[in-house]
C-alpha positions in Angstrom: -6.1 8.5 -30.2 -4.9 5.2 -28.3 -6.5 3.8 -26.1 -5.1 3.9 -22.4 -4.9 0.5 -22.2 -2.9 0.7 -25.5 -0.5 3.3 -24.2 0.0 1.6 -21.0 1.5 -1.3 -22.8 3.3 0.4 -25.4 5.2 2.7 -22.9 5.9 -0.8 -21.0 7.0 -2.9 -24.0 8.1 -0.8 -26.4 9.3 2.3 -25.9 12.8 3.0 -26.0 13.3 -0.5 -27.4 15.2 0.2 -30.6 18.9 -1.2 -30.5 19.5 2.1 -31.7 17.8 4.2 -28.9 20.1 2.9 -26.2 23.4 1.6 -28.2 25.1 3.3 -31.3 27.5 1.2 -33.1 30.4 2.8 -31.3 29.6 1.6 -27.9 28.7 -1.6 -29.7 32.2 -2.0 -31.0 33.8 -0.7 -27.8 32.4 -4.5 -26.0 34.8 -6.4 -28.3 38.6 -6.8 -27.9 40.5 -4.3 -29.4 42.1 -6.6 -31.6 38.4 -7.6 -33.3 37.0 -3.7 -32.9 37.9 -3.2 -37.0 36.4 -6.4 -37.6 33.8 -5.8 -40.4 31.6 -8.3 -39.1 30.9 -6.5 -35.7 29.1 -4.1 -38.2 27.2 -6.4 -39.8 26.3 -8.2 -36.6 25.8 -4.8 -34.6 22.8 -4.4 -37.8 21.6 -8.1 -37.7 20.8 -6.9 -34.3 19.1 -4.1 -34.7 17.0 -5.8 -37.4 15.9 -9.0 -35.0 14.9 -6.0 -32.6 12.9 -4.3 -34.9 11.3 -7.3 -35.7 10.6 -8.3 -31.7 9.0 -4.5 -31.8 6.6 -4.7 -34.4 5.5 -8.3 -33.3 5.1 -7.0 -29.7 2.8 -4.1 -31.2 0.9 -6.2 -33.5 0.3 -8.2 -29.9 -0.3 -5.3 -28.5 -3.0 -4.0 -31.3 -4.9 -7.5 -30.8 -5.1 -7.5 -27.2 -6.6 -4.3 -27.2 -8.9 -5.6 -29.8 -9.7 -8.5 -27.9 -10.0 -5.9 -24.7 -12.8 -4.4 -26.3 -14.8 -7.5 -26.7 -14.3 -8.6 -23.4 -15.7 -5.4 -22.1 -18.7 -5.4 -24.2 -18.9 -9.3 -23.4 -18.9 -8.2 -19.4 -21.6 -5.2 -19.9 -23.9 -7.8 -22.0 -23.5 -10.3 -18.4 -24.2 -7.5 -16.2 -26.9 -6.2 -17.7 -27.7 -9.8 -17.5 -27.4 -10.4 -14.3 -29.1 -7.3 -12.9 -32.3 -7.7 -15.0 -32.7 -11.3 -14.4 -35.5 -12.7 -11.7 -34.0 -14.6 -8.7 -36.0 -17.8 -9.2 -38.4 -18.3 -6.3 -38.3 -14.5 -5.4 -41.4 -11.8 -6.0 -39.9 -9.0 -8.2 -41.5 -6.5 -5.9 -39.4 -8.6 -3.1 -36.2 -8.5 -4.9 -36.7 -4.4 -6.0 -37.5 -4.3 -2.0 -34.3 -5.8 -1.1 -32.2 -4.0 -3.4 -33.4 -0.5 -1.8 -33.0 -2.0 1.4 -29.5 -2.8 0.6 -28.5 0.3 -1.2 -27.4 -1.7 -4.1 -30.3 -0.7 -6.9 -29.3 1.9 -8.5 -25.6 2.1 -8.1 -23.5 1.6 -10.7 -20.8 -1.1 -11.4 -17.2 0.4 -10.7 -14.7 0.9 -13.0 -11.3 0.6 -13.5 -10.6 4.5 -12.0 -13.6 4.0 -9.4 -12.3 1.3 -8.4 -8.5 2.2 -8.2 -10.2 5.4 -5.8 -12.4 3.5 -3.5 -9.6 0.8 -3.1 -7.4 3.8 -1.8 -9.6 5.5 0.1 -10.3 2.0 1.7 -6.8 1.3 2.2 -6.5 4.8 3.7 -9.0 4.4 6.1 -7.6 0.7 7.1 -4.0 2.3 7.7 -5.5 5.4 9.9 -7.6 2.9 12.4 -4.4 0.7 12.4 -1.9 3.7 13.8 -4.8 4.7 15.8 -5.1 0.9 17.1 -1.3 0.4 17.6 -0.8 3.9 19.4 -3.6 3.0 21.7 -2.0 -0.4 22.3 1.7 1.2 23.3 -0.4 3.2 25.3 -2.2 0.9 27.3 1.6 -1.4 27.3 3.0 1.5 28.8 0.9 1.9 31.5 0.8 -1.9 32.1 4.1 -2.1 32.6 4.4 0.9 34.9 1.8 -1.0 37.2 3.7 -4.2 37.0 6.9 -2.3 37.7 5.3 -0.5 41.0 3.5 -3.7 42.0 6.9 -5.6 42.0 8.6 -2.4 44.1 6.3 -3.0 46.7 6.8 -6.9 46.7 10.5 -5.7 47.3 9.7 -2.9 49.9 11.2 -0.6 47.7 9.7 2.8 46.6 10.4 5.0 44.0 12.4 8.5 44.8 10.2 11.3 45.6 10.0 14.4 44.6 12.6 15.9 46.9 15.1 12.8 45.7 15.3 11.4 49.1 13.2 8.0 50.2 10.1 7.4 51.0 11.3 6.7 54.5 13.4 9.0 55.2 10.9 11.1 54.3 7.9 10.0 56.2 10.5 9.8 59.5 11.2 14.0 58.6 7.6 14.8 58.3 6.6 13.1 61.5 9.8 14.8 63.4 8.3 18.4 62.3 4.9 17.5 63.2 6.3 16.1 66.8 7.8 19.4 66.9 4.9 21.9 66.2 3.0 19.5 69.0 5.8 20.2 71.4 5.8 23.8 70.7 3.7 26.0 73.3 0.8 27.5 71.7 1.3 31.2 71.6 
């Protein structure tokens, strides 16, 4: 069975790369003038073609075979370092002070990610990041909003303006109406 990293590259490079797959002979022909369409030589270059593009396909897989080989040993190379790294001594530091540190830290213990652990905690990141950015920008048109409707009231009563009220007529008018039916219910015996 190939190897994913094998079938990743062969579905990008290779496949449908055959002259063949994408253009018969007749389409081929149907490029040229119709004067040179009966031309015996648009066969035989239509099947040069194809043979320089077979060629480019089995070099590109024999590519691809060797950087998979070489894959492998770079992966084994990187295992040999890491294993390396995480058994060596820091110099200057007490192993019990280092295995103290790494609990502390969380780090002993966990393994190394992958390529698909990876790929997951880079979304799940990224996920996270994009959530607490809508949540940052919503909070910020939020607090604009309500900026701007204090600036807007704050410069109507520079300009001894008001808003409408409720009952659509002005502020004024208003207050002049309310004190009228107050003189009124004053003026009124009690009874």
């Amino acid at each position: 069975m190939p190897s994913t990293e094998a079938k990743l590259l062969s579905d990008f490079l290779v496949a449908p790369a055959s002259l063949r797959d994408f253009m018969t002979l007749r389409q081929f022909t149907d490029i040229f003038p119709k004067g040179h369409r009966s031309n015996p030589a648009v066969k035989e270059l239509h099947r040069e073609l194809c043979t320089l593009r077979e060629r480019d396909i089995d070099a590109v897989r024999q590519d691809i075979a060797l950087e998979v080989k070489r894959s492998k040993q770079l992966r084994r190379d990187y295992a040999r370092e890491r294993r390396q790294v995480d058994e060596a001594n820091v110099v200057g530091l007490d192993p019990v002070a280092l295995r103290m540190e790494q609990e502390l830290s969380g780090a002993h213990g966990r393994k190394p990610h992958t390529l698909q652990t990876v790929h997951a905690s880079i979304e799940e990141a990224c996920e996270a990041l994009e959530a607490q950015i809508a949540d940052i920008e919503q909070e910020n048109r939020a607090a604009l909003l309500e900026v701007e409707d204090t600036i807007s009231a704050l410069s109507d009563l520079r300009k001894g303006s008001f808003p409408q009220t409720a009952s659509g007529e002005d502020i004024g008018q208003e207050v002049l109406a309310t004190l009228k039916r107050l003189e009124a219910v004053c003026l009124e015996p009690a009874g």
